[in-house]
Each structure stands twice: as C-alpha cells, then as structure tokens.
N, C-alpha and C positions, 0 to 999 in steps of 0.2 A: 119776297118776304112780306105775310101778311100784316096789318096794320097790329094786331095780337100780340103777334111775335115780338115787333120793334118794340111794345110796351112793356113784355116782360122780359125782353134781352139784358138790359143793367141789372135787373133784381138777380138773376143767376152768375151775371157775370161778379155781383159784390158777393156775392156768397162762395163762388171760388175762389176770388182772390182773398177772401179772407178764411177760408179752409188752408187754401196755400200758405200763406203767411204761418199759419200755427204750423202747418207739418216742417216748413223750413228751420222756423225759430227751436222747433224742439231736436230737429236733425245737428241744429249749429251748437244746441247746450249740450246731446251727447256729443258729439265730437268735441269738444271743446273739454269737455270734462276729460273722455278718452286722451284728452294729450296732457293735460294737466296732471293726469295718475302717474305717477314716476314707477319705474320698477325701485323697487328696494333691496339694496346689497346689502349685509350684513358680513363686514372684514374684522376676521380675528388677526391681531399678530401673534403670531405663535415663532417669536424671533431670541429664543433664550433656553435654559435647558429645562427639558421636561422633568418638572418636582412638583412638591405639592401647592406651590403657588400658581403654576402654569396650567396644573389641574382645575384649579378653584377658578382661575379667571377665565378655561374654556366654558366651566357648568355653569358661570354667570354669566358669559356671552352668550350662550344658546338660550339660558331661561329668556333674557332681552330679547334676542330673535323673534321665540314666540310670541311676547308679549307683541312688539311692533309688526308680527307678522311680517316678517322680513322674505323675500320673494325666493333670496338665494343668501345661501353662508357662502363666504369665501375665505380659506387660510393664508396668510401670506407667511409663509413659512423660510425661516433661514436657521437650524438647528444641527448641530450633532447629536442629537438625542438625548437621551436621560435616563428615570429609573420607570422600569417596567411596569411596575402596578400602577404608577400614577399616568404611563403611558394607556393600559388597558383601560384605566378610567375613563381617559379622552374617547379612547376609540368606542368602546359601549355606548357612549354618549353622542357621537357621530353615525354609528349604526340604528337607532332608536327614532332617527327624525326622518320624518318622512322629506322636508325640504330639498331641493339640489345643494348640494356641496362641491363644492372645488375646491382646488390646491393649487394655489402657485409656489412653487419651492425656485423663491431669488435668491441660490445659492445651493445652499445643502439641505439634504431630506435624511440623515444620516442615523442609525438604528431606531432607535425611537420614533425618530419622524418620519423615517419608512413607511413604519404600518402605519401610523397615522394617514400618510398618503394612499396609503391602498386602502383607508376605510371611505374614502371620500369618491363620488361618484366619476367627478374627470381629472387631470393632474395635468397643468403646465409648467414648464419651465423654461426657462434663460437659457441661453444658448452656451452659458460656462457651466449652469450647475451640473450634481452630483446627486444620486439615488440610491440607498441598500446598504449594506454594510451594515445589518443588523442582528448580530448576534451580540448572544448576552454575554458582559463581562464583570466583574466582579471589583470592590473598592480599588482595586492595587490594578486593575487596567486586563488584567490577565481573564481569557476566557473562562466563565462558571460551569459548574460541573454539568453533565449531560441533562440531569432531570429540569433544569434550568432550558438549555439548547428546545429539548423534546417539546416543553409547552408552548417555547415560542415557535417552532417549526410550526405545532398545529393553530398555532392563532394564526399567524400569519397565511397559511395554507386557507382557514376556513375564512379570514376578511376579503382575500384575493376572490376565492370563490363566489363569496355575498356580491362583490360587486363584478362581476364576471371578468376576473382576468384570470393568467395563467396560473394555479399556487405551485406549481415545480419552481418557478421562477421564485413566487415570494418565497420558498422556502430555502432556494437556493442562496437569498442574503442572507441565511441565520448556518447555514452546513455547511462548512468548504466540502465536503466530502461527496456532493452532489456536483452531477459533472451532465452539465446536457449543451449537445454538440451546438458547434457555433454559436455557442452563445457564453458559457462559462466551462472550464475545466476545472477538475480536482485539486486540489489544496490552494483554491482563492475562493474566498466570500466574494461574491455578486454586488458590483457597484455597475449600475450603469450613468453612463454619458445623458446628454438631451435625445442624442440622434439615436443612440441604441434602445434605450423609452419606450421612442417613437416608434423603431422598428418592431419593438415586441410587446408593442399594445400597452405600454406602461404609462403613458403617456397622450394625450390629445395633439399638442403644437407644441410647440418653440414660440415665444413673446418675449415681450421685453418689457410690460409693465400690465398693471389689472385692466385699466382700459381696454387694450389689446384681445383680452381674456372676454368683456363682455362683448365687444364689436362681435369677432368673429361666432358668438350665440347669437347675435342681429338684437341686441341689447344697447341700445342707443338713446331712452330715454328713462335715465334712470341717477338712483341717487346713493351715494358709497356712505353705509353708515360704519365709521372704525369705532367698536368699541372700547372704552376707557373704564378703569374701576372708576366707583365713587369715590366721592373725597373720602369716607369711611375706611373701605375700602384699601386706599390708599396709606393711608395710616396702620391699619392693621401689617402690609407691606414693609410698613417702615419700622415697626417696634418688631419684627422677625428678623432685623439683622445683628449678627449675634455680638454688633461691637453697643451696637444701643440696649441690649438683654444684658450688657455686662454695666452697664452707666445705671441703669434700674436696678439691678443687685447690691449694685453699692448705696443706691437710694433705701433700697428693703433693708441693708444691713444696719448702715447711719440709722434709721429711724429707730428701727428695734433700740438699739442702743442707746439711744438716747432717751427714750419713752422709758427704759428701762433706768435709766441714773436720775432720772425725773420725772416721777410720776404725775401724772395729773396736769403734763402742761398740750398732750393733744396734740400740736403739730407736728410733730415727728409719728407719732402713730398713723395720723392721716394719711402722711406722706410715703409710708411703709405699706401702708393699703392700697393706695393707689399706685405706687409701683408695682404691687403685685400682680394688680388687675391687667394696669397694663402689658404685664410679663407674661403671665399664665392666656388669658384671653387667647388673644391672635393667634399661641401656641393651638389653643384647643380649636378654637372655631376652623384652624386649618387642617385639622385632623395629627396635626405633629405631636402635639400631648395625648395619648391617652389616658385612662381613666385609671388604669393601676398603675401609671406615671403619678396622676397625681395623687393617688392614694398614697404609693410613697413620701411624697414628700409630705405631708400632713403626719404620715407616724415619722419622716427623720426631725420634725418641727416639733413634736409632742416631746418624743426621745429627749432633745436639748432643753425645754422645758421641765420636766424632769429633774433633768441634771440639775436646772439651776437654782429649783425651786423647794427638790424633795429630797432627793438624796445629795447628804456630801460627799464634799470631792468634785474634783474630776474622773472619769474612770473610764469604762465597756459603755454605758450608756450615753456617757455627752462624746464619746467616739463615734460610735456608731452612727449618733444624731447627724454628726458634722457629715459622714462619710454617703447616709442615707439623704440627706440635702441637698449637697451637691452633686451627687451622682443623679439624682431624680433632674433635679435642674438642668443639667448637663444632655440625659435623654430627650427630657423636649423641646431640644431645640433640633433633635434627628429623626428620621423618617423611618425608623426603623419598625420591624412588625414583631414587637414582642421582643423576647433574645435574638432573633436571625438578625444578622449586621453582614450578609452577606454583598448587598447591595449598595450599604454603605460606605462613602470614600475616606482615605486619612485624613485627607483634607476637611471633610466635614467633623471628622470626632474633633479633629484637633484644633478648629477655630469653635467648638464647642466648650471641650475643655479649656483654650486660651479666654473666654469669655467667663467661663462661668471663676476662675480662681483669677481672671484680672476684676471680675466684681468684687470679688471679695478681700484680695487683697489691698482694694480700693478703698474699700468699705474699711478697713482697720485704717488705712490710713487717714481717709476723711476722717475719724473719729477721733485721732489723735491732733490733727493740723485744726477740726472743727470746735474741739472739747472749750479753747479760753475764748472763742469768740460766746460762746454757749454763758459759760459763766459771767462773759460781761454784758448780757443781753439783758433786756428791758424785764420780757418776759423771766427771767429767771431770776433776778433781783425779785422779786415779786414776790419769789416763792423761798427765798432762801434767807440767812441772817448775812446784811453785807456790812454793818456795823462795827467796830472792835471794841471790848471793855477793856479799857487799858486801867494797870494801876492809879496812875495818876487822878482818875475821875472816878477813885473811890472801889473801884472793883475788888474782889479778889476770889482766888480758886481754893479749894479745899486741897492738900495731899495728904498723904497717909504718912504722918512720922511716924507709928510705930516698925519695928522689922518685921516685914510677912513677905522677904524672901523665902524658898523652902515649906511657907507652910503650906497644908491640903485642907480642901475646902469641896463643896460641889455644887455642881452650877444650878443655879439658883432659875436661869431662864435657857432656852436653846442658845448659844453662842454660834453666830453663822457670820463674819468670827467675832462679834461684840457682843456684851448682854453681861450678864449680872450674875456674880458667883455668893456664898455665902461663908466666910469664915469666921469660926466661935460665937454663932449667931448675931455675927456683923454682916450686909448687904457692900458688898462694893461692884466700881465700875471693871469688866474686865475685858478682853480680847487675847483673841488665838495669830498664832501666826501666819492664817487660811484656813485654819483644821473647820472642820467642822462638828460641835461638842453636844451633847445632846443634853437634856436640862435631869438632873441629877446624877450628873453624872460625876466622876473626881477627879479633883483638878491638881493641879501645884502652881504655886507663882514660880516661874524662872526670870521674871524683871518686874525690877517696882519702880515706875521713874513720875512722878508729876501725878496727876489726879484717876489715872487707871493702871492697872495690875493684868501683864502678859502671864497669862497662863497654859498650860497643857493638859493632855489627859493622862491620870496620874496611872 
C-alpha cells in the first residue's frame, strides 16, 4: 500500500462509517415504529336481543370503527335473536364495510343472530355453543305466516352467498321442510353444534376466548377496542325503560296540572317540558316514535285543550283527547311499522300499556297527595290571598236578603261555572253546579246561601 493510499484510507473509512450509522439509525426507527403499530380490534357485544337499541349501538360502533380505522371488527355475540328489521339493519351495515369481520358466538347465535353470523366474513365458536334456528316467529312465539318465512329464506340464502357459504344450509335454519341428507331432515329447523359448523364450512375453529380468535390469524401485536355508548348515549338508554317513561308521565301530568290551577308560577310548566323532552327524544332519536306517532299526540293534546278551554262539558272531544294521548304514548314506546304489530311481543304491549296508565294514574295521585304541600308553599303565598277578614277586625260580606229563590235572570258574563248573572237589572255573584252557561243566556237561582246565587239554565 502506497504512501497515497495510507493518507486517504480514514477519510473513506469516516465517510462509511458514517453513511452506515444513518442507514442503521433509520432501519432501527422503521422497525421500531413497525412494532409500536398495534393491530386494532374493534369488539362489538352484541350479547342481548336484537331491537332497536342493539340496532343503534351496531351503527355507532361501526361509525367508531371508521373513524379509528379499526384494522378488524370483531362480534362477541351471545343472543337468541330478536326482531327482523332491526336484524336486517345490522346485517346491511355489516355487508357495506369493506373491513374483516368476525363472529365469536360464546354461547348462542340463535335466529337473528344467525344471519348476523353469516353476514360476517369468519365465525368462531366455544366448544358448547349453538347456531340457526332462524325462522320467523310472531309476538305469541308461534311461527309467522309464509310471506314472512319466503323473505327471510331469501336473505338468508343471498348473505350465505355474499360471503361464500352454503345458502341450502342457511336457508335450511328458516324451513323445516328443507331436508339435505346428512346433514338436516324434514320437519327440524337447522341448529348446528361447534363440530357440525366446522364440518360444513359454517364455521373457521372451536376457541375459547377472542385471544384465541386473533392468535390463530398470527395477530399477536395488537390492541382490543370494546365499544361503549357515550355517556349521552347512555342516558338516552335509560329514559327508553318503560318504568322511568311512566315516572316522566306522571311529571308531564303533575306539571300540566299544576301550571294549570296556578298560573304564572312557571315551575311546573318547566317541569312538564322537560319531561317531555326527555320522553319523546330517545323515543324518536331511536327511531321507536315515529312522525305520525307524534303527530298524534299533538292533535290528542290539542283535543283535551279544547275541551278545557272552549267547549263545555266534558264529552266526544275531551274522550277522544284522553284515548288519542295515551294511546300515541303507549306506541312509542313499540317498534312497531305503522299498524303491523305482527312482530311485536305481549309482553312489550303490555309493559307499555302498564307504563303508560301507571304514569297517569300516578300523575292524579301526585296531584292529590302534592296539591296542600303546593298551597303551603313559599312560591304560592305569593301569589295567592293567605290572610283572613274576620269579623272581629271590622270586616264584613254583603248577602242578598231579598228572596231570588225561583227568580230568572241571564247571564251577565260566560259562567265556566262562576261569573255574573243579571236579575231586574241588579248584577250578582253566581255559579253553576259544573255546567257550562254561555253569557246571555237564562238562568234561574235554585239556591241562595251567603254572598253568591247557584243557578241553572233556565
């Protein structure tokens, strides 16, 4: 090695090792980074019955999903099923995403949660659950008529399809009448085992927890996001249960009532508002009210109004008000589409109806047990005379000594039932026994006692 060389050998040899050094340092920051990227899970439970809540909080786990770009959706699923349309919701909305979905069903995948599983790209189970048994059945438990059967035969046929399994199979959990050998005969609906699944492609593995589920995809650096509603969310949850929708009825009732025997004091009207909001809201934002639900109740609202304000009496219209009120009420708290209640259970009419007339008949009672705390309140002193003019301090009331038993007079103002009659062009005080009198109209007095004269229409 010439004397040259020796001189310029460190100058190349510092210029490699510090070309090396950057190519290392930037090889050690991707890898480094590479391990620090978690896969992301995105776990639904889907562990209660399919209705319109279980609907709402798949379409906001998946909105979440995207948002966090979630790598894989995964169901943990343990259901007997539910109602159909808000099952079809789920499944459109599982068909639509381009992402991997899976199913772990720990326990039961049971008619509604069938197809659910067969919209999902792979399906695991536990080594006890249960699959299929999905045909349609009707509130009272009893299978629904064929036009029912026919559509879910072909959804269930074309989901199987979308994600390449058998659909004789899937069609064979909605038709006992479908019989393919060694696998189901005529007059059983199709439930399979884990191991039968397996055997007929229904199924990926047998596991025993989600772990399990990512391990054997070689999914090992990664991070389980379970969805939870928001606290919002949550609350909307809670004002949907129909014992706290009947606690708010009797708020709406109490308030009205009261804003009504004392005008102008504001808190019971608020109070009447704001249960309603709370009432109606969650109903509607869940899609359980609809729009000519509450259009009803607005004309059985008006109706009662009405009654109390225009026409007397009671009659047709403050009936009708009562019967269009709470029946509208009673609707949105069921899932129903329109008049068809084919889907709907007894059990839902009838903690519907237990809600909506334990509000009410809550609501008379609060108003009765509520009325002498009301009168000896701060706020109503305020507004009221709490004073007494007794004789003793000089007082005294006018009555009428002459006899106007029998006489006819007419009324002087609307009696709704008090107001002011006119007899032999004298003004007095008078009242009805509820009637309602219209103002010129003719009267008679049938009692005359102390400083006002009961009359009728003559």
């Amino acid at each position: 090695m010439d004397e040259q060389t020796m001189k310029t050998l460190p100058h190349y040899l510092h210029k490699f090792s510090f070309f090396l050094s950057i190519l290392i340092g930037f090889f050690t920051l991707h890898i480094s980074s590479a391990l620090a990227q978690k896969t992301s899970v995105m776990v639904l439970e889907i562990r209660d019955a399919i209705n319109p809540q279980m609907a709402r909080y798949v379409k906001l786990a998946l909105e979440e999903a995207e948002n966090i770009k979630a790598d894989y959706i995964l169901l943990n699923m343990n259901t007997y099923g539910g109602r159909l349309d808000n099952a079809d919701e789920i499944v459109s909305a599982l068909l639509k995403l381009k992402k991997p979905i899976w199913v772990f069903i720990n326990n039961n995948a049971g008619s509604a949660g069938a197809w659910i599983s067969i919209a999902c790209d792979s399906i695991y189970m536990t080594e006890a659950a249960t699959f299929g048994a999905a045909t349609v059945v009707t509130g009272d438990g009893k299978a629904a008529p064929d036009k029912y059967q026919s559509y879910m035969r072909g959804k269930m046929r074309s989901t199987a399809s979308a994600k390449g399994r058998d659909p004789q199979i899937a069609e064979a959990m909605v038709d006992e009448r479908i019989e393919i050998e060694g696998i189901t005969e005529a007059g059983k609906v199709l439930t399979f085992s884990t191991d039968e699944a397996i055997k007929n492609g229904y199924c990926e593995a047998k596991v025993k927890s989600i772990s399990d589920i990512l391990q054997r995809n070689q999914i090992n650096n990664y991070k389980l996001i379970t969805y939870k509603l928001s606290t919002i969310e949550k609350i909307v949850q809670f004002f949907l249960n129909p014992y706290i929708s009947g606690i708010l009825l009797l708020v709406i009732l109490g308030g009205i009532y009261f804003e009504m025997q004392t005008p102008g004091i504001g808190f019971p009207l608020v109070a009447a508002i704001l249960a309603s909001l709370l009432y109606f809201v969650p109903y509607y934002i869940t899609g359980l009210a609809a729009n000519w639900e509450l259009m009803l109740l607005i004309i059985g609202v008006l109706l009662l109004l009405v009654e109390i304000f225009i026409i007397p009496g009671f009659g047709f219209v403050g009936i009708s008000g009562i019967a269009l009120t709470i029946g509208a009420l009673a609707l949105m708290m069921l899932d129903n589409k329109g008049f068809d209640f084919q889907f709907i259970t007894t059990t839902e009419i009838f903690n519907s109806l237990i809600a909506v007339a334990l509000g009410t008949i809550g609501g008379t009672i609060f108003v009765f047990l509520a009325m002498p705390q009301l009168l000896r309140s701060k706020r109503f002193k305020q507004i009221s005379l709490q004073s007494s003019m007794d004789k003793d301090e000089g007082y005294s009331a006018n009555t009428y000594t002459e006899e106007l038993l029998g006489k006819v007079g007419k009324a002087y103002t609307v009696l709704r039932p008090s107001g002011k009659i006119m007899i032999e062009e004298t003004l007095y005080d008078a009242y009805t026994q509820g009637d309602y009198i219209d103002k010129d109209s003719e009267v008679v007095v049938i009692s005359q006692e102390g400083t006002s004269l009961m009359v009728k229409r003559n």
